[in-house]
C-alpha positions as CSV (number, residue, x, y, z in Angstrom):
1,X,-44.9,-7.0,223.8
2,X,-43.1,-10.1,222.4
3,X,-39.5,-10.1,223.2
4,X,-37.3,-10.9,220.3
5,X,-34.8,-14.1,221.2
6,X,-32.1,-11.9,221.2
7,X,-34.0,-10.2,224.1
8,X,-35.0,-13.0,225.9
9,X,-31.3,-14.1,225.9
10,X,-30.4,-10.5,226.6
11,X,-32.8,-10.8,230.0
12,X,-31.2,-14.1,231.1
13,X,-27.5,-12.9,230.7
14,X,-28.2,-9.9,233.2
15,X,-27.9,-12.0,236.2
16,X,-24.6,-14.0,234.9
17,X,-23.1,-10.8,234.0
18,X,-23.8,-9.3,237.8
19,X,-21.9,-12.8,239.6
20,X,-19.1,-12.5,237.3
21,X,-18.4,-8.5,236.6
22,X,-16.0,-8.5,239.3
23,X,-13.9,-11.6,238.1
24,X,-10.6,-10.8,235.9
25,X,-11.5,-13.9,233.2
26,X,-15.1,-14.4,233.6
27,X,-17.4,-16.2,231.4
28,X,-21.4,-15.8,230.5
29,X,-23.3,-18.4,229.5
30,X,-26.0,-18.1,226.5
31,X,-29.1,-19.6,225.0
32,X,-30.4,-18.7,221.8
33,X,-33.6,-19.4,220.3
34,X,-33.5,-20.0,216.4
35,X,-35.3,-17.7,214.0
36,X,-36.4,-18.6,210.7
37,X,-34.2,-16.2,207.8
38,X,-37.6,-14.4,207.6
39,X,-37.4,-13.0,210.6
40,X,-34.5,-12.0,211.0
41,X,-34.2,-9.9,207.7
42,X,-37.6,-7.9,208.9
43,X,-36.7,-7.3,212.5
44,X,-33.3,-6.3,211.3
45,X,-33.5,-2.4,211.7
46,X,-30.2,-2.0,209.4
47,X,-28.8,-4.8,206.8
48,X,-25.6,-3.5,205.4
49,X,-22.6,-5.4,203.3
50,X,-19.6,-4.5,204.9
51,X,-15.5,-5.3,206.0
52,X,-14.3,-4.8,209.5
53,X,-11.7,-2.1,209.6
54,X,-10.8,-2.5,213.1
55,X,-11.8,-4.0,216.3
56,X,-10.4,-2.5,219.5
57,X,-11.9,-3.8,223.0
58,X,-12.5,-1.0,225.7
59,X,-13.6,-0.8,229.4
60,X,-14.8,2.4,231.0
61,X,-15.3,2.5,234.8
62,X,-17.7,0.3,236.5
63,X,-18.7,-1.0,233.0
64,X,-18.0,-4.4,231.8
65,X,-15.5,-5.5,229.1
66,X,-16.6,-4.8,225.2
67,X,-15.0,-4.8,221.8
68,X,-15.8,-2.4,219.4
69,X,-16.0,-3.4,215.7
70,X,-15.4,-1.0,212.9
71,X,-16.8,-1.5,209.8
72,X,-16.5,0.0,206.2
73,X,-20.2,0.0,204.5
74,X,-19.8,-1.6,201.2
75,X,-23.9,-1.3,200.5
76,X,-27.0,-0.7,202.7
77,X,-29.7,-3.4,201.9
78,X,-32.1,-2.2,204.2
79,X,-32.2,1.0,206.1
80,X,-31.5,4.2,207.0
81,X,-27.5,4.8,207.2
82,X,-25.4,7.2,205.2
83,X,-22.1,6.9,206.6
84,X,-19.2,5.2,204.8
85,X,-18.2,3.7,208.4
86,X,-20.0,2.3,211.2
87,X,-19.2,0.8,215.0
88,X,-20.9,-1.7,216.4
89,X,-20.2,-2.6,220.3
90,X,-19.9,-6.4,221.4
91,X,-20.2,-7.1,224.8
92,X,-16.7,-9.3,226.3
93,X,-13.2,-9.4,224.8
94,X,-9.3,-9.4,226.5
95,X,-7.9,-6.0,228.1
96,X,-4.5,-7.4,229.2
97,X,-4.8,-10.3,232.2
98,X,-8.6,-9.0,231.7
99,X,-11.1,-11.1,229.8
100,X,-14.9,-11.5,229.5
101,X,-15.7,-14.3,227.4
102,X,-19.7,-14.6,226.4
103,X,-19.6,-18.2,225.4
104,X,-21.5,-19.1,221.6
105,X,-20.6,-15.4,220.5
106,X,-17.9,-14.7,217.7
107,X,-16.5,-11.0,217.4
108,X,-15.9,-10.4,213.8
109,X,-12.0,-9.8,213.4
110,X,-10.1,-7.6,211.0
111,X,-10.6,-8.1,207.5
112,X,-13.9,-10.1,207.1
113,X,-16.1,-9.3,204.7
114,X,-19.7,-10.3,204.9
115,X,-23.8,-9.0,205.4
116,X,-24.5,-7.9,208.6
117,X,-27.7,-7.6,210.1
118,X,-27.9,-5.1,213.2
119,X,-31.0,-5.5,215.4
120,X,-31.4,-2.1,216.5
121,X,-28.9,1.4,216.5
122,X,-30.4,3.2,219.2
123,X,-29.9,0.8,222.3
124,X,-27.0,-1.4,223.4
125,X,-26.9,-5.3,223.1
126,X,-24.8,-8.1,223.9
127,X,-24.8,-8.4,220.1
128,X,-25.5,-5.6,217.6
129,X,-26.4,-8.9,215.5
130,X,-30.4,-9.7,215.3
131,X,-29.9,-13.6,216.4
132,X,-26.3,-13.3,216.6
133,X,-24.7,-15.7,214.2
134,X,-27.9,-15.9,212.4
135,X,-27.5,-12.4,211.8
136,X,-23.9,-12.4,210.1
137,X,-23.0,-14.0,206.8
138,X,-19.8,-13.6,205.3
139,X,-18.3,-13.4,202.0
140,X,-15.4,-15.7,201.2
141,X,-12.8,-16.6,198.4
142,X,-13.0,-20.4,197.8
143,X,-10.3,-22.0,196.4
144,X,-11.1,-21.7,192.7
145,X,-11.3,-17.9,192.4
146,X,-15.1,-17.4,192.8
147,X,-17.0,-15.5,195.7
148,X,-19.5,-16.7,198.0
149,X,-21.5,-16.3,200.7
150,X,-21.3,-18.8,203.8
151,X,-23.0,-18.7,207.2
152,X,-20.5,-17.8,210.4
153,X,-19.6,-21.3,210.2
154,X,-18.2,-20.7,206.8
155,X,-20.6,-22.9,205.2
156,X,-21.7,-22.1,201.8
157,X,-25.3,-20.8,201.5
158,X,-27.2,-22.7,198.7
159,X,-30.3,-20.8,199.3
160,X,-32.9,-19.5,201.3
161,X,-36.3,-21.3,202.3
162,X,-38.0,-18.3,204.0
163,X,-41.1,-18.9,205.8
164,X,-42.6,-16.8,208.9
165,X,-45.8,-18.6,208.8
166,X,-45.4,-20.4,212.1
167,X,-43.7,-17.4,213.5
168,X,-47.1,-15.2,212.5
169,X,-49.4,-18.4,214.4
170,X,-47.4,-17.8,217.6
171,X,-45.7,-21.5,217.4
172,X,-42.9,-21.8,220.0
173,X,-39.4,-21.5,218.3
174,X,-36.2,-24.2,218.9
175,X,-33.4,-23.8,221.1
176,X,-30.4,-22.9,218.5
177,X,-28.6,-26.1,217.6
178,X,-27.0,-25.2,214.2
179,X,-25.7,-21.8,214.6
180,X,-27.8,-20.6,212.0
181,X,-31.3,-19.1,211.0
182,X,-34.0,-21.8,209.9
183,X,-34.7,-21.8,206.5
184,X,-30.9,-21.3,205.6
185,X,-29.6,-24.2,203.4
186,X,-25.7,-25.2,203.4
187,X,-23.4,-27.3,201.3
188,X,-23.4,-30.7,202.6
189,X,-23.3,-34.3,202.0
190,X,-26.0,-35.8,199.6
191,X,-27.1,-31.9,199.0
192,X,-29.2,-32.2,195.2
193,X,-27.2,-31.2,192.2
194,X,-29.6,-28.4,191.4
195,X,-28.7,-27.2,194.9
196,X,-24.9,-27.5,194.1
197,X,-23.9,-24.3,193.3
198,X,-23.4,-21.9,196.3
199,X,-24.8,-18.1,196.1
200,X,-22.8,-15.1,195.3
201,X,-23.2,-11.7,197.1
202,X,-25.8,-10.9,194.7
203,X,-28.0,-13.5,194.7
204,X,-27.8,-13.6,198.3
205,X,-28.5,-9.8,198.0
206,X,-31.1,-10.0,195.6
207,X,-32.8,-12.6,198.6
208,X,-32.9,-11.0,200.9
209,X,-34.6,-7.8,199.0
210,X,-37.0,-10.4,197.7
211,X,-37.8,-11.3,201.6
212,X,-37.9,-7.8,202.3
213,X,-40.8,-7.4,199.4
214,X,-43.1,-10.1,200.7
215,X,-46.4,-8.7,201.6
């Protein structure tokens, strides 16, 4: 079986977490591998556009710190979920002078608004998020009125060069350097005019359907 790069990070953060479960502020270290946009929108179980209703860290006995998010399900893009709410569990957060802090992961906070694409709902992860970052996109106000969609980063997407060719031939993928999938393109400096113009929640929407149509 070919372990995902969440699960390959998800096998090298067992040992950390056993050295430092004892410690009142502890702190895990990560590596990520990146994943073209491709990927991440098919190995996604559930893709849903949602808001984060509450977030509320917990700790049952001889179980590590973890935050649980709550969010409100605006629209399910892909998948099979009915509910109007849904929690998803994020390993670390603060209980008093108790903290786990699992370095290069961001725990959505109250009020974001964003897609969200959830690896799996029947086991627990680290992250709930297929590629963590690369699996969360949020929807923002910019200053002149309009919305759109940025990466975690709060970049504005431009658009979305899938391709899971090399994934499909077995090539090796890179160690995350950007924070985000490959494939995803942002606002930047010298970015072509025709690129200008960042996507709304529909296009971005309407993308990832058309990814998820791909024979």
């Amino acid at each position: 079986m070919r372990l995902t790069p969440f699960r390959l990070t998800l096998c090298r953060l067992s040992v950390a977490m056993l050295l430092t479960f004892l410690v009142n502020s502890s702190a895990v270290a990560s590596t990520l591998l990146q994943m073209n946009f491709g990927e991440v929108a098919e190995g996604a179980e559930l893709i849903f556009e949602g808001r984060v209703l509450a977030v509320e860290p917990r700790q049952q006995p001889g179980e590590m710190i973890k935050t649980l998010v709550t969010f409100a399900v605006i629209d399910v893009v892909k998948g099979d979920f009915a509910e109007d709410e849904i929690e998803l569990s994020f390993l670390g957060g603060r209980l008093g002078d108790r903290q786990l802090e699992v370095t290069d992961m961001a725990i959505p906070e109250v009020g974001e608004t964003g897609f969200y694409f959830v690896e799996t709902l029947l086991e627990a992860q680290v992250n709930p998020l297929l590629g963590w970052d690369q699996g969360r996109y949020l929807i923002e106000t910019q200053p002149d009125g309009d919305t759109v969609v940025t990466t975690a980063d709060h970049d504005p997407v431009l658009a979305l060069e899938v391709d899971t060719q090399a994934a499909a031939n077995g090539q090796p993928m890179n160690i995350l350097e950007t924070g985000r999938a490959d494939g995803v393109v942002v606002q930047s400096f010298g970015t072509p005019s025709f690129l200008s113009q960042p996507m709304s929640a529909e296009d971005f929407k309407t993308s990832i359907l058309s990814v998820l149509a791909r024979p």
